[in-house]
C-alpha positions in Angstrom: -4.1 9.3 7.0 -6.4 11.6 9.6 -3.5 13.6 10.9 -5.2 16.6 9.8 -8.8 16.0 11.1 -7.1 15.0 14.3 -5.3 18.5 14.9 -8.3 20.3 13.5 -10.3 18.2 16.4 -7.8 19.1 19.1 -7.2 22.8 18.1 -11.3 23.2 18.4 -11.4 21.5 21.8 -8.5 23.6 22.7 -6.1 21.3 23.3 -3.2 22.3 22.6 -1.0 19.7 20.1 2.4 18.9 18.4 2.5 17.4 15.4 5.9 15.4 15.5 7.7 14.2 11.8 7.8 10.6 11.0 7.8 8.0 8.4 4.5 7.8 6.6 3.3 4.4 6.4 3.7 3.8 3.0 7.1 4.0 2.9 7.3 2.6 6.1 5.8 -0.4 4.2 8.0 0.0 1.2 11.4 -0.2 3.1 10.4 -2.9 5.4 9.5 -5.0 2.8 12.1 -4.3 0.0 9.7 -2.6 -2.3 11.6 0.0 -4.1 8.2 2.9 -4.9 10.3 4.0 -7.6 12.5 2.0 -9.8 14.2 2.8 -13.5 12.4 0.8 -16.1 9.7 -0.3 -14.3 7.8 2.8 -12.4 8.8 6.2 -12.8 6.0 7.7 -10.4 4.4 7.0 -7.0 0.5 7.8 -6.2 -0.9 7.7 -2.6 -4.8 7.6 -2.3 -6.8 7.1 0.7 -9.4 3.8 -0.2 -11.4 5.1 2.8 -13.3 8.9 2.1 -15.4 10.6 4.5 -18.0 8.4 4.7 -21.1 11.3 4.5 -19.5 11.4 1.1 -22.5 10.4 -1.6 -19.8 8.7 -4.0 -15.9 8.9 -4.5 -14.1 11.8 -5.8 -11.1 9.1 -7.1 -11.0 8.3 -10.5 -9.8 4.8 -9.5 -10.3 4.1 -13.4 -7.7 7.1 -14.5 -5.0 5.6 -12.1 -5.7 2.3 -13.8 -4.3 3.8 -16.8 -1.4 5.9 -15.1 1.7 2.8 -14.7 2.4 4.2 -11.6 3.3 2.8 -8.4 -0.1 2.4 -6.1 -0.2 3.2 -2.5 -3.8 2.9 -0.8 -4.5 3.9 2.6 -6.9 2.4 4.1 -8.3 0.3 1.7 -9.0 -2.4 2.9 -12.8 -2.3 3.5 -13.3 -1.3 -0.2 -10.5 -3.4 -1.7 -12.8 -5.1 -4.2 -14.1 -2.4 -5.3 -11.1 -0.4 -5.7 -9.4 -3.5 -7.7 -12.4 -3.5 -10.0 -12.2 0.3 -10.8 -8.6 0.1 -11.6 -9.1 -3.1 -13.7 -12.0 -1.3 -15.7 -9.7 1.8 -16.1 -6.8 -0.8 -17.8 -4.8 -2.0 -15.1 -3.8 -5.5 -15.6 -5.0 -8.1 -13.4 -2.0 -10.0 -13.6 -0.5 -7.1 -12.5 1.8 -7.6 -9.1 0.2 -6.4 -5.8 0.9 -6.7 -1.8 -0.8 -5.7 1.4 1.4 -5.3 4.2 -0.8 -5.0 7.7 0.7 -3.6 10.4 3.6 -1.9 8.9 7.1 -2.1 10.6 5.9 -3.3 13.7 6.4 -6.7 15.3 2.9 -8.0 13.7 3.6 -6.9 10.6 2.9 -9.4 7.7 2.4 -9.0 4.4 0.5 -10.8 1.3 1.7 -10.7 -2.1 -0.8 -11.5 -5.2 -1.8 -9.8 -8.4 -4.6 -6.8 -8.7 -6.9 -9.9 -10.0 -6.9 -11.6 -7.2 -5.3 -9.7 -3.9 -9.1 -8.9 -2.4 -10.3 -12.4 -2.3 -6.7 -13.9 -1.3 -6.4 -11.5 1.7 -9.7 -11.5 2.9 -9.2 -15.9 3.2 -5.4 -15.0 4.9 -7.4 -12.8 7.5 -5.7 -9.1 6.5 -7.5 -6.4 7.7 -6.9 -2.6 8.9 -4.2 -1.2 9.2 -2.9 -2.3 5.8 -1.6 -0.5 3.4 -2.2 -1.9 -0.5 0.8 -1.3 -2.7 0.1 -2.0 -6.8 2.5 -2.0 -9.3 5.7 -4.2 -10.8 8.0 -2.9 -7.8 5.8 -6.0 -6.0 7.7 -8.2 -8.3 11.1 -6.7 -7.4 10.4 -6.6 -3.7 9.8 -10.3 -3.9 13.3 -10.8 -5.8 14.9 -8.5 -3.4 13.4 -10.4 -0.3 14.5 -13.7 -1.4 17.8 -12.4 -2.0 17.8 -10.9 1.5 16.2 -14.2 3.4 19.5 -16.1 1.8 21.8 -13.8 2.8 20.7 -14.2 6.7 20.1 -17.3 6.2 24.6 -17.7 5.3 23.9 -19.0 1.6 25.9 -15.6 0.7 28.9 -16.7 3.5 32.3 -15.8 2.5 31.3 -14.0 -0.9 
């Protein structure tokens, strides 16, 4: 999310830096949770947004209310603090509050957990559970399949596939 600003930080102190190539958290979140970004017939495009601008910023340069209207997959960094509002936007711009949404805190590491609601009511639901940075918010019907996909998964481990 602040890779950039981070080198650009370090290059001005003088330090030198190496930027080394991972998995960005989003799709970090994605495959440890099941949630396919992209599926045939239910999302044909993935967005990433940031949910937290530079905060000497007098207003948002996201058009929360055009991706509202897009069907696409929904990835927000860093959204947390502004999660209401961000749900709100998208609602106003079309999105469906019954539509499926998660937030996954902590992404592929031992704490990770991960809350799974609709745009209507994710903000309120994860603020009670406690969810809180670093989260990332993913928005769209590939929630729904992610949740099919983990129960299939929890049986399998759990031997209810055994012998098949």
């Amino acid at each position: 999310g602040r890779g950039g600003e981070e080198a650009e930080a370090l290059a001005a102190a003088g330090i030198p830096c190496e930027v080394v190539p991972g998995v960005t958290a989003a799709l970090a979140a994605a495959a440890t949770t099941f949630t396919p970004l992209t599926q045939r017939g239910v999302a044909s495009s993935v967005v990433f947004l940031t949910g937290h601008e530079d905060p000497a910023k007098p207003e948002t340069s996201i058009d929360w209310e055009s991706y509202g209207r897009l069907g696409a997959t929904l990835c927000i960094y860093m959204g947390m603090k502004n999660l209401e509002t961000i749900l709100r936007r998208l609602q106003a711009g079309g999105l469906s509050p019954q539509t499926p949404a998660a937030v996954i805190q902590n992404a592929s590491t031992p704490a990770q957990r991960r809350l799974v609601s609709t745009a209507g009511k994710l903000a309120l639901e994860s603020e009670h559970a406690g969810f809180g940075a670093p989260a990332i918010v993913v928005i769209g019907e590939v929630v729904r399949i992610a949740e099919h996909l983990n129960h299939l998964t929890a049986a399998a481990r759990e031997g209810a596939f055994a012998g098949a």
